[in-house]
TORKOL-4160 file (C-alpha; in steps of 0.2 Angstrom, whole numbers, padded with zeros to 4 digits, m for minus):
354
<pt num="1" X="0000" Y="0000" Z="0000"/>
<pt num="2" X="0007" Y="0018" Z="m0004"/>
<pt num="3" X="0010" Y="0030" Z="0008"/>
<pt num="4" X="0002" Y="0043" Z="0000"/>
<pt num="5" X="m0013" Y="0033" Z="m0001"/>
<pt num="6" X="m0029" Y="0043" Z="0005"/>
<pt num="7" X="m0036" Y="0033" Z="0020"/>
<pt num="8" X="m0018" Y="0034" Z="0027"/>
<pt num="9" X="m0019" Y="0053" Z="0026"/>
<pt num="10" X="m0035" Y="0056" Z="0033"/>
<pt num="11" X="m0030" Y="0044" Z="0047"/>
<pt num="12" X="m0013" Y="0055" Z="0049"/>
<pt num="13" X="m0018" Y="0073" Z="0044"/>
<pt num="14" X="m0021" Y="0078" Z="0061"/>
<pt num="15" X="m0006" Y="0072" Z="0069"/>
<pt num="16" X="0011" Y="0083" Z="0061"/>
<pt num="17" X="0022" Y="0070" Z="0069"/>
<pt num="18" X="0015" Y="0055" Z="0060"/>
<pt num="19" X="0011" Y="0065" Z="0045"/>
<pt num="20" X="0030" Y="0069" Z="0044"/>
<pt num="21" X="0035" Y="0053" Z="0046"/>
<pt num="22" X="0025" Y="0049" Z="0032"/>
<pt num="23" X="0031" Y="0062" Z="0022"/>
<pt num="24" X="0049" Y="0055" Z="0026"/>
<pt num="25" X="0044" Y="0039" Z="0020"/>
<pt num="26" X="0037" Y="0047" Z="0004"/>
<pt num="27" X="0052" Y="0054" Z="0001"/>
<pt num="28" X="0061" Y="0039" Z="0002"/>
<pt num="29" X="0053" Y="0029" Z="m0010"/>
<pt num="30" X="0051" Y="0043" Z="m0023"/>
<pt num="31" X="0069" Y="0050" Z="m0020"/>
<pt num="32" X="0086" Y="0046" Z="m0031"/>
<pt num="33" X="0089" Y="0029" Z="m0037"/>
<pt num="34" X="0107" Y="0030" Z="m0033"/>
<pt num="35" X="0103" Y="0022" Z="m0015"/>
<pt num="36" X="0110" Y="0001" Z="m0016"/>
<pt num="37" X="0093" Y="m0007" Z="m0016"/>
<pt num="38" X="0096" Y="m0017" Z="0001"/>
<pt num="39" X="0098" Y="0002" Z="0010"/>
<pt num="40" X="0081" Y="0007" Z="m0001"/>
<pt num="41" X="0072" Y="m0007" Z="0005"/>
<pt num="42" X="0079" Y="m0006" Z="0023"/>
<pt num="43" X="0075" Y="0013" Z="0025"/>
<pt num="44" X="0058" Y="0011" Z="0019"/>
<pt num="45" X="0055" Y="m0004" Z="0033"/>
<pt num="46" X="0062" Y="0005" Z="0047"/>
<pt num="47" X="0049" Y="0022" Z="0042"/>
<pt num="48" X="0035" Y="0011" Z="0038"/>
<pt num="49" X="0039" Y="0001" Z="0056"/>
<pt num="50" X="0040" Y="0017" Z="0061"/>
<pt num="51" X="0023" Y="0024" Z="0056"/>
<pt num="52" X="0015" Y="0007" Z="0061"/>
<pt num="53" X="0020" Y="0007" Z="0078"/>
<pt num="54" X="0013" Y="0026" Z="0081"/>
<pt num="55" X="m0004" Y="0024" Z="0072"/>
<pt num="56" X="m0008" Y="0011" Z="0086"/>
<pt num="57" X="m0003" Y="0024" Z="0098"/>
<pt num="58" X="m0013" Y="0036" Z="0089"/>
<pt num="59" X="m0030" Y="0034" Z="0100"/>
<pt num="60" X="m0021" Y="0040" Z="0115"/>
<pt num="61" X="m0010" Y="0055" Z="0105"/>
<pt num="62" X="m0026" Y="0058" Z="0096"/>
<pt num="63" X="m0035" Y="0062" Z="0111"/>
<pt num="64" X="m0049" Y="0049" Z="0106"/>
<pt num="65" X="m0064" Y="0048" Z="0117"/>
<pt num="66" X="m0061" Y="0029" Z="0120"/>
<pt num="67" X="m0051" Y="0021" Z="0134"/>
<pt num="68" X="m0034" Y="0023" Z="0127"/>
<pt num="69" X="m0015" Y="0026" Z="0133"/>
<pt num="70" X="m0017" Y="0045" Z="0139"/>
<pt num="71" X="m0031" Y="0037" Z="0151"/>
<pt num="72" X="m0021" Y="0022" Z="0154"/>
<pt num="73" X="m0004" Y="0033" Z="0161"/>
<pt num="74" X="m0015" Y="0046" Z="0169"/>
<pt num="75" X="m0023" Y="0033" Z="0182"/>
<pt num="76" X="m0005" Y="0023" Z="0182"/>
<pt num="77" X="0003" Y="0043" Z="0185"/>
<pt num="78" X="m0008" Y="0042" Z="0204"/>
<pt num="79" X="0002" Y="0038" Z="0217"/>
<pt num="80" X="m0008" Y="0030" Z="0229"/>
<pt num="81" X="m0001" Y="0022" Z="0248"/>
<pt num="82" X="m0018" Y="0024" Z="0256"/>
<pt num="83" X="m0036" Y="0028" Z="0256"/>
<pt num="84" X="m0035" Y="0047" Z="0259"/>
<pt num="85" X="m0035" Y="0060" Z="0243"/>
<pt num="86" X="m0022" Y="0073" Z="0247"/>
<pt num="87" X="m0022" Y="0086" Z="0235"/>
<pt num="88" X="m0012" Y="0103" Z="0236"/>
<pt num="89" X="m0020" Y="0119" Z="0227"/>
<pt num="90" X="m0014" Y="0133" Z="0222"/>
<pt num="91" X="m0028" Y="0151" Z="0220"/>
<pt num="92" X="m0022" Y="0171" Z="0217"/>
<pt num="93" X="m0027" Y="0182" Z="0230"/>
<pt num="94" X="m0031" Y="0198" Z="0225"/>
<pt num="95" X="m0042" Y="0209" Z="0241"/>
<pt num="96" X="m0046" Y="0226" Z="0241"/>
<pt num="97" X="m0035" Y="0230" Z="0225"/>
<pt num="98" X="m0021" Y="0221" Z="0235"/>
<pt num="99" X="m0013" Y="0207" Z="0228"/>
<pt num="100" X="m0005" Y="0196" Z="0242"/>
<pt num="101" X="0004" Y="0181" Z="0239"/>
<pt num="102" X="m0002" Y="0165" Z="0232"/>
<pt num="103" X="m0016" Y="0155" Z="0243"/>
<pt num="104" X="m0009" Y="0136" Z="0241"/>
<pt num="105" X="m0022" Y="0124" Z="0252"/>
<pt num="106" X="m0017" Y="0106" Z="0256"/>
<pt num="107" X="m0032" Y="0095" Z="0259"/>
<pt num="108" X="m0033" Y="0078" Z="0267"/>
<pt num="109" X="m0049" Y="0069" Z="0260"/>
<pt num="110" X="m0056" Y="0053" Z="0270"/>
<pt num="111" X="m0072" Y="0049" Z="0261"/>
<pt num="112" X="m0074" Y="0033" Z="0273"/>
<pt num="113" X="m0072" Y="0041" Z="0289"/>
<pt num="114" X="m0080" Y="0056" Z="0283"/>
<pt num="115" X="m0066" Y="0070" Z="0288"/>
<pt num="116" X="m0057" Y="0085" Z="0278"/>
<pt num="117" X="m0040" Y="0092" Z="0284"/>
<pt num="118" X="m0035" Y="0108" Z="0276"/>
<pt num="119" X="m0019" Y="0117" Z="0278"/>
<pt num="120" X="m0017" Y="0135" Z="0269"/>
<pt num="121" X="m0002" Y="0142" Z="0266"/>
<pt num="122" X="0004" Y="0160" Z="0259"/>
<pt num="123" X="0022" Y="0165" Z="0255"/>
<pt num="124" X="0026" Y="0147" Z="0265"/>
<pt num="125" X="0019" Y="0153" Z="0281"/>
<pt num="126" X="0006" Y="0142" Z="0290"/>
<pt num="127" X="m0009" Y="0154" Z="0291"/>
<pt num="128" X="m0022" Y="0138" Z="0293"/>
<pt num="129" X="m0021" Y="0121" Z="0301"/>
<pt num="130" X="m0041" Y="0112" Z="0304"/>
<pt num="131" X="m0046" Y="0095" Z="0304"/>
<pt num="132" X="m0067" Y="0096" Z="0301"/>
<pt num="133" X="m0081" Y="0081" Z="0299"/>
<pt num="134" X="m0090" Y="0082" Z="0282"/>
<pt num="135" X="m0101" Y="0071" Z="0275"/>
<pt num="136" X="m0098" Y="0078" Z="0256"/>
<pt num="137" X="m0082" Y="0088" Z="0254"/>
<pt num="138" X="m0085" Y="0105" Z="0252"/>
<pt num="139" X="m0071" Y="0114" Z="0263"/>
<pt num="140" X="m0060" Y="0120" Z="0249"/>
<pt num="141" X="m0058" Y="0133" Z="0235"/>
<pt num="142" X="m0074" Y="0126" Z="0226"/>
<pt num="143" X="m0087" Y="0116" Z="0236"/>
<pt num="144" X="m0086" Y="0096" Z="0228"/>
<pt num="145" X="m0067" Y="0099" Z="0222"/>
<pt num="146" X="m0060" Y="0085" Z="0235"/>
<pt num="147" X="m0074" Y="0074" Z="0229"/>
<pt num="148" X="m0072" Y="0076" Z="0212"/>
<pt num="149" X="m0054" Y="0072" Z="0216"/>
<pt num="150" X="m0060" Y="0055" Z="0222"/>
<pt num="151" X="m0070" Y="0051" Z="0206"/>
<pt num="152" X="m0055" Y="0057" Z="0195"/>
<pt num="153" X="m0047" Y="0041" Z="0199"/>
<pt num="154" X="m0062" Y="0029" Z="0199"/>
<pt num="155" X="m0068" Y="0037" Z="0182"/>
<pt num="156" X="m0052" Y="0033" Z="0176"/>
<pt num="157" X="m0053" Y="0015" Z="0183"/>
<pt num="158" X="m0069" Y="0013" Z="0173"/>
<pt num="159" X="m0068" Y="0020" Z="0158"/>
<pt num="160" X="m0079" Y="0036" Z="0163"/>
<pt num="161" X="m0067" Y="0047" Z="0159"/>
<pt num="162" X="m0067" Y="0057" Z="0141"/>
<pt num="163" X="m0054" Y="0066" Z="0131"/>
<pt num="164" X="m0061" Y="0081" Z="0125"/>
<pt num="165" X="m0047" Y="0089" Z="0116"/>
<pt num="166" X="m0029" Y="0097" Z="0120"/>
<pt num="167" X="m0022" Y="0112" Z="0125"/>
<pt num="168" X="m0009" Y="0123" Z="0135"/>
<pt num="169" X="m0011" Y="0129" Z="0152"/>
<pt num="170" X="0002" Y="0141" Z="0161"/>
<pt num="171" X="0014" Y="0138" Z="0148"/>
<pt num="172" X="0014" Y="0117" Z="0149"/>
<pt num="173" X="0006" Y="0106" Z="0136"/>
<pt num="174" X="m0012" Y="0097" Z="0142"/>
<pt num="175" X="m0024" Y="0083" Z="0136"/>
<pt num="176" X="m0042" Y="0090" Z="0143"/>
<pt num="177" X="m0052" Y="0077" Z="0150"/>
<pt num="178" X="m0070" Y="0080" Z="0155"/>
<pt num="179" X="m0080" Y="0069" Z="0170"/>
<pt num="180" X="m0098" Y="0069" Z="0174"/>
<pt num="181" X="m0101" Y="0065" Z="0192"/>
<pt num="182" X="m0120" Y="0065" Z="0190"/>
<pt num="183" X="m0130" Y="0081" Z="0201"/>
<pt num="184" X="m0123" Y="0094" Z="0188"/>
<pt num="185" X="m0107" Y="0092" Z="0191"/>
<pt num="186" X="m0095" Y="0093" Z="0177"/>
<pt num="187" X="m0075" Y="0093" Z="0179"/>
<pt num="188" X="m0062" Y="0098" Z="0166"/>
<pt num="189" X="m0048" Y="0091" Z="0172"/>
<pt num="190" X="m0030" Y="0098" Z="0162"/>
<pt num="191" X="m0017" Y="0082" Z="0162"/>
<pt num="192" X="0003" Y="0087" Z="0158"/>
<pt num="193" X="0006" Y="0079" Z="0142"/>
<pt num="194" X="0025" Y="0074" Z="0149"/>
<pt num="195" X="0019" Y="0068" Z="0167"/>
<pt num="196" X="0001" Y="0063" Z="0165"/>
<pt num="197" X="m0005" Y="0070" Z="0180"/>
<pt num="198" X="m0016" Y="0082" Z="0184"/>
<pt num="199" X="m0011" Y="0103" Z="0184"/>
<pt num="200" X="m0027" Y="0109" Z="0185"/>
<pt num="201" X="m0047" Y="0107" Z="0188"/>
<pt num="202" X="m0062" Y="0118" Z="0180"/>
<pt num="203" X="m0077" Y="0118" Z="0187"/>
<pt num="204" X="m0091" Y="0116" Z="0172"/>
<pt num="205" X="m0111" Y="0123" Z="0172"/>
<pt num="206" X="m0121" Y="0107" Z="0164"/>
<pt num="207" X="m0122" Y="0116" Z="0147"/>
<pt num="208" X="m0101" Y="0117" Z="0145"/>
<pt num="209" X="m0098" Y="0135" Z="0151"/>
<pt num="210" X="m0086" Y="0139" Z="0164"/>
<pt num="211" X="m0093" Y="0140" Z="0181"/>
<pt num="212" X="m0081" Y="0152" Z="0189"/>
<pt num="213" X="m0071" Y="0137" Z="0198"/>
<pt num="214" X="m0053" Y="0133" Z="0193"/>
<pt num="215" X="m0039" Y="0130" Z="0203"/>
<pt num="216" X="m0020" Y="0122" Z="0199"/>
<pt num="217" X="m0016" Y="0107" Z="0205"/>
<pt num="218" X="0002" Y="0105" Z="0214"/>
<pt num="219" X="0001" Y="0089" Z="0217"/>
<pt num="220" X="m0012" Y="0075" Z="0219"/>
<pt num="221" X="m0010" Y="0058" Z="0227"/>
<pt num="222" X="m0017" Y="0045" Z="0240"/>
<pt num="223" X="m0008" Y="0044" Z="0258"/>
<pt num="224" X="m0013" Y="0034" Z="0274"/>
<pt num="225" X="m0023" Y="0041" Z="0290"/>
<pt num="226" X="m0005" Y="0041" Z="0297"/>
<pt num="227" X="0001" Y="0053" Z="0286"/>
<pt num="228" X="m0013" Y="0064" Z="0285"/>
<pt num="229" X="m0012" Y="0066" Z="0302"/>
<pt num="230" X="m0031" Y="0071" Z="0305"/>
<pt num="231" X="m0030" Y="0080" Z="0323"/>
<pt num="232" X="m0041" Y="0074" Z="0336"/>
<pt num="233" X="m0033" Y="0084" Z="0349"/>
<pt num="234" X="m0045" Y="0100" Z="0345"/>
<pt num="235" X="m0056" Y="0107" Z="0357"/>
<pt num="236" X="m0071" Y="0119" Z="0355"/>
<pt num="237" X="m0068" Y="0135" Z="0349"/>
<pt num="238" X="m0085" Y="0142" Z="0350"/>
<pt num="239" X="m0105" Y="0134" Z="0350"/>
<pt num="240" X="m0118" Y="0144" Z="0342"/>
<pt num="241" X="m0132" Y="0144" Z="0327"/>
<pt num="242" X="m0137" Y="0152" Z="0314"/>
<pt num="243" X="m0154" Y="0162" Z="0310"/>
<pt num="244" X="m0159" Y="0167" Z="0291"/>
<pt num="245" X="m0166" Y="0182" Z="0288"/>
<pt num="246" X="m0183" Y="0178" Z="0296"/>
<pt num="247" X="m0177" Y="0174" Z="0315"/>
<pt num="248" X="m0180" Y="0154" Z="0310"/>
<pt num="249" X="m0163" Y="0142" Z="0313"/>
<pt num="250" X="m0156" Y="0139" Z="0295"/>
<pt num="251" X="m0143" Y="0128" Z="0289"/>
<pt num="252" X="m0127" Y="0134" Z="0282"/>
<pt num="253" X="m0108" Y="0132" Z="0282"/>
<pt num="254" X="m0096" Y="0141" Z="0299"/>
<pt num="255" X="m0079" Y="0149" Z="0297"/>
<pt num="256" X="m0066" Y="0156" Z="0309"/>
<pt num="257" X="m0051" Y="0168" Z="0307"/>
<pt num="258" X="m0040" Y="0178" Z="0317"/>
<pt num="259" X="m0050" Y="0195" Z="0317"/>
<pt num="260" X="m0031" Y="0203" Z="0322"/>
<pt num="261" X="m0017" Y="0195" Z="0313"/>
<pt num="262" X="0000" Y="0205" Z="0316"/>
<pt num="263" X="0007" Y="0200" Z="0300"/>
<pt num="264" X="m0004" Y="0208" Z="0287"/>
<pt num="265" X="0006" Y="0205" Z="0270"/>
<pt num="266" X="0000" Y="0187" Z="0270"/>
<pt num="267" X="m0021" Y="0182" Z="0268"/>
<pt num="268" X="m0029" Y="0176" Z="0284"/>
<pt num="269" X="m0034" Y="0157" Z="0281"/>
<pt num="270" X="m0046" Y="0147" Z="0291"/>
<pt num="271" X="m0042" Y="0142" Z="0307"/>
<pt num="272" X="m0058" Y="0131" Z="0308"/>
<pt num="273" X="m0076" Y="0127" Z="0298"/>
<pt num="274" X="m0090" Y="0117" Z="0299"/>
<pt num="275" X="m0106" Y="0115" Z="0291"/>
<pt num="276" X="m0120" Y="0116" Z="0307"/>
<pt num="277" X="m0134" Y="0104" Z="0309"/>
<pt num="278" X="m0152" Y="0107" Z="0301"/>
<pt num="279" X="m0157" Y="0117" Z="0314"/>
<pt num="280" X="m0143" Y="0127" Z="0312"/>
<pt num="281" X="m0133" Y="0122" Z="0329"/>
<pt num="282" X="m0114" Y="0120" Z="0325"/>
<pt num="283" X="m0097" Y="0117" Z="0335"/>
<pt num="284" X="m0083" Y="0124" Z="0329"/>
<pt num="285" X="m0064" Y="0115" Z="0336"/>
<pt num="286" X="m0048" Y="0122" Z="0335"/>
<pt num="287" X="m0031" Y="0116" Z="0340"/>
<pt num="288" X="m0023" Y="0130" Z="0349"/>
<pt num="289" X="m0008" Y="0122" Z="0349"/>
<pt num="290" X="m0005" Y="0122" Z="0329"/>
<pt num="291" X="m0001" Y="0136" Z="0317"/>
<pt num="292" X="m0005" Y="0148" Z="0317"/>
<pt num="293" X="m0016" Y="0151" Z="0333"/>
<pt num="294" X="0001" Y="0144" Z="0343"/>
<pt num="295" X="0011" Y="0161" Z="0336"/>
<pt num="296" X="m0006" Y="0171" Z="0340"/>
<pt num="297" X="m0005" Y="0167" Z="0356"/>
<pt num="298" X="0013" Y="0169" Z="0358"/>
<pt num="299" X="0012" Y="0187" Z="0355"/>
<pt num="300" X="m0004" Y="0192" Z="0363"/>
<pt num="301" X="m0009" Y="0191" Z="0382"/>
<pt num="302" X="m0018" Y="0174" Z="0381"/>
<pt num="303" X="m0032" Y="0183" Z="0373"/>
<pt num="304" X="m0039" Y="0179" Z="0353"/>
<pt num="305" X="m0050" Y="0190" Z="0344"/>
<pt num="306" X="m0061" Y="0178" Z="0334"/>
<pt num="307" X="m0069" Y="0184" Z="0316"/>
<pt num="308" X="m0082" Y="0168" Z="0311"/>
<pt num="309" X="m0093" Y="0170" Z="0294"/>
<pt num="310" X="m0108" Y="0160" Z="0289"/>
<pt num="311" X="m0116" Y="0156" Z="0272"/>
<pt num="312" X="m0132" Y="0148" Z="0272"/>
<pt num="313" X="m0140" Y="0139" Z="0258"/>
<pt num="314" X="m0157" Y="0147" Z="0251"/>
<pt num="315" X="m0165" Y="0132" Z="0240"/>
<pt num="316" X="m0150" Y="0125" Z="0238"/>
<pt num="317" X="m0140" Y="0139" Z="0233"/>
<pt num="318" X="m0128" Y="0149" Z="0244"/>
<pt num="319" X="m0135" Y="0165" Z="0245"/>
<pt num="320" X="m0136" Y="0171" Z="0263"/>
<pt num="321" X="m0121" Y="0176" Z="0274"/>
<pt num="322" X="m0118" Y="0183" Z="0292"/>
<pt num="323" X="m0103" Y="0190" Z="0303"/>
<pt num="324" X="m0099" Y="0187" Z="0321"/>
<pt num="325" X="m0083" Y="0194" Z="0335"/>
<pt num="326" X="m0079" Y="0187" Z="0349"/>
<pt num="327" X="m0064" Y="0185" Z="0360"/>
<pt num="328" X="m0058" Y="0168" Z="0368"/>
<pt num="329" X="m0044" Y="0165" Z="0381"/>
<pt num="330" X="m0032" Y="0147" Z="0381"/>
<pt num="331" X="m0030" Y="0139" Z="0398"/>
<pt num="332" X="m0020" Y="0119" Z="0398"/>
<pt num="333" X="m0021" Y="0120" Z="0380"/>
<pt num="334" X="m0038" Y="0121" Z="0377"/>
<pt num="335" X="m0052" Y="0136" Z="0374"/>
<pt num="336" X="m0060" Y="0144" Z="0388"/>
<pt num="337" X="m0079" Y="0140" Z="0390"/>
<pt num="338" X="m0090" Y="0153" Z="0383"/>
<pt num="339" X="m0108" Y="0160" Z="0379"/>
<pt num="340" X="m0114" Y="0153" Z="0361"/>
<pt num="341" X="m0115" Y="0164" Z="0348"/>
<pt num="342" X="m0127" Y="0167" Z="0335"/>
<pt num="343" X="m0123" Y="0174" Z="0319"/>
<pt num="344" X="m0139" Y="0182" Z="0310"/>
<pt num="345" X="m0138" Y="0179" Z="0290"/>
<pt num="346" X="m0145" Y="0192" Z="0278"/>
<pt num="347" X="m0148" Y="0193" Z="0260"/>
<pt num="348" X="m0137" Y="0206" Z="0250"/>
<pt num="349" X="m0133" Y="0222" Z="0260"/>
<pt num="350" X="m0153" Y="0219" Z="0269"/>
<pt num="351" X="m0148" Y="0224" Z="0287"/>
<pt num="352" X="m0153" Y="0210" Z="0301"/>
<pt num="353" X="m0169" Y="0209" Z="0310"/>
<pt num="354" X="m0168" Y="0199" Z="0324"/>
């Protein structure tokens, strides 16, 4: 069969390494006579060998939809020594027309036991450090991420995974593959072309646009309980609920931060969250002897100024939110006992009511 045969084209017209191989084959057979005709021959084989062995790699450099080598690498690229998905993120912060340093988030994730530890981290200093109960993952940069995370690797054991096209992100060559969890949720996933793993996740809408979501992936892997190190040495912080705009408990999502940081060139992280009962009660634990409430208290008189948030779910959708201070003292290692707070939610810039 000739090389320049039609069906051989089309298969190679969209792949400029193949096709050039092709081209060189091509120009092997049609070139001077001159060549001994045992080199001839030979040259042809070793290009036509050549051209053989990548068109059956072609479904994975193609970026086909079926299961194919990219799929193949990218679930053999996950490193995985445990049950818990460890994923480190990294999100600009840009507040107030200030730009501060990168946010870079390490989550723990154990689905089974049903616990999320995230560290933050800006310029390398520890501004974070919680270990929380969630049912669903949804203490990170986008609500879903961590589980999402979880699914990359199962939809990639199944065959649910897709290749949807290629692509350059941040200066590295990507394959896009796409997942669809089911409830909506779509993930765009970027894969390094040399590496196999994943640089970064986008968040899609169910119709294919951009939901707002994206975030670059550092790293992603599967550790032990051992090494994610969940803290069980926490005690509580504050108690307290949450009232929507009409007085009545509502359910919604807690978080605290240091209300007085002395080192304002880095963005304040979390220090705890949790996502309260349905009739709005929560508990929010905190480990005072981890960073970055240990320095706090290093440089203040034993006394904290607390600054907790809360965003309650309207139908479903976040669209409430409520602010809190308070002040806690340490004694033995542990938070003082205190009143309960109650952090009224509003709609937009709707003053509270209650």
């Amino acid at each position: 069969m000739s090389l320049r045969d039609r069906e051989v084209l089309d298969l190679l017209r969209d792949d400029p390494e193949l096709l050039a191989i092709a081209d060189a084959v091509s120009d092997t057979e049609n070139g001077p006579r001159q060549l001994r005709p045992f080199r001839a021959v030979g040259a042809v084989a070793l290009a036509a060998a050549a051209v053989f062995i990548l068109v059956l790699a072609a479904p994975w450099d193609r970026g086909g939809g079926g299961r194919g080598s990219v799929l193949d690498r990218a679930l053999a690229a996950i490193d995985s020594k445990g049950a818990v998905v460890h994923m480190t993120m990294r999100m600009d912060v840009t507040r107030g027309g200030r730009t501060f340093p990168s946010m870079v988030t390490e989550s723990f994730y154990d689905k089974q036991q049903g616990l999320v530890r995230v560290i933050s981290r800006s310029g390398g200093k520890v501004v974070g450090d919680y270990t929380t109960v969630a049912v669903e993952d949804e203490f990170s940069f986008f609500p879903g991420l961590l589980e999402g995370a979880s699914f990359y690797k199962q939809a990639l054991a199944n065959g649910d995974a897709r290749i949807v096209g290629r692509g350059v992100w941040e200066g590295r060559p990507v394959y896009w593959l796409e997942l669809e969890k089911g409830g909506g949720l779509i993930l765009r996933i970027g894969i390094a072309r040399d590496t196999y793993r994943p640089v970064i996740f986008r968040a899609l809408n169910p119709d294919g646009t951009p939901a707002g979501a994206q975030v670059a992936i550092l790293g992603f892997d599967y550790v032990s309980d051992a090494q994610a190190a969940f803290d069980n040495d926490a005690s509580v912080l504050a108690t307290g609920r949450v009232l929507g705009p009409d007085c009545r408990p509502t359910k919604g999502r807690v978080d605290a931060f240091l209300a007085d940081e002395a080192d304002e060139t880095h963005p304040s992280g979390e220090i705890a969250a949790v996502r309260t009962r349905p009739d709005g009660t929560f508990v929010l634990m905190a480990n005072p002897r981890r960073s970055p409430i240990r320095e706090a208290l290093a440089t203040s008189n034993g006394q904290l100024n607390i600054h907790v948030n809360a965003i309650a779910n309207k139908e479903g959708v976040p669209k409430l939110i409520g602010f809190a201070r308070f002040s806690r003292m340490v004694k033995g290692g542990r938070w003082v006992e205190a009143a309960p707070v109650t952090i009224q939610t509003s709609a937009g810039s709707a003053a509270p009511r209650c």
